[in-house]
N, C-alpha and C positions, 0 to 999 in steps of 0.2 A: 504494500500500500504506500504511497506516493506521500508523501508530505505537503497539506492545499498550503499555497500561497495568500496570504492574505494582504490587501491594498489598503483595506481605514478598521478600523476600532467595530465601527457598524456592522461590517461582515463576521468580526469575531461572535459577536452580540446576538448575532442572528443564530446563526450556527449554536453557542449554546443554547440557543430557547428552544433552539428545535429538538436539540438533547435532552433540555427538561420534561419537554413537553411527550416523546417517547420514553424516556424515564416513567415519566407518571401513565401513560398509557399500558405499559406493559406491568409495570405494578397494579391498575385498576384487574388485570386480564387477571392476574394471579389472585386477588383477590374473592374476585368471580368465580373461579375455579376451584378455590377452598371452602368456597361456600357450596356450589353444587358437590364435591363430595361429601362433606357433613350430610348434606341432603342423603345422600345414597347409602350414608354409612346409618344414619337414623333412624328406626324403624317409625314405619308413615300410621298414619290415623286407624289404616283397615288392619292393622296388626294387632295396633291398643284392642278395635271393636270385636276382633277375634277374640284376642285373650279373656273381655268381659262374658262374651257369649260362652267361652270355655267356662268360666265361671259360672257361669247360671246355669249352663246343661248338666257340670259336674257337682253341686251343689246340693244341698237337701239327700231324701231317702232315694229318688231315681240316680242323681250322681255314686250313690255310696253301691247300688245295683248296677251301674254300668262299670265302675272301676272293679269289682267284684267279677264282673261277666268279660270284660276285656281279655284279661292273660288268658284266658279260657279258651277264647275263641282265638287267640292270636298263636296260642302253641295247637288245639287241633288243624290248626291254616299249615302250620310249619309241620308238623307231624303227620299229618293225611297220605293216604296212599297217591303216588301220580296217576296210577289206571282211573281214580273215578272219576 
């Protein structure tokens, strides 16, 4: 890379505002970018509304029969013959 020549004070002037001014652009970008990942790394609203519905299904006498009946069904699933 070449070394620019520069003729008056004004051209140096310019040149750095244009460097601040991509300075601050590319910091906004990164910015942006740290915010959409928090986003993704976050779990969203329909995970909270699951975990409540977990809640309410698994809750009470039907919740304490379905945690009961679960393993039940998940080891005859795992254990079954493959012919049937």
């Amino acid at each position: 890379m070449e070394t620019k020549k520069y003729s008056s004070y004004a051209e140096i002037e310019q040149d750095l505002e244009i460097l601040k001014l991509e300075k601050e652009i590319y910091y906004q970008k990164m910015l942006l970018s740290i915010d959409k990942t928090k986003e993704s790394i976050l779990p969203s609203k329909s995970v909270s509304l699951l975990g409540n519905l977990y809640q309410k299904v698994f809750s009470g006498t039907y919740g304490t029969i379905l945690k009961l009946l679960i393993p039940y069904v998940f080891n005859w699933y795992i254990n079954r013959k493959r012919g049937d």
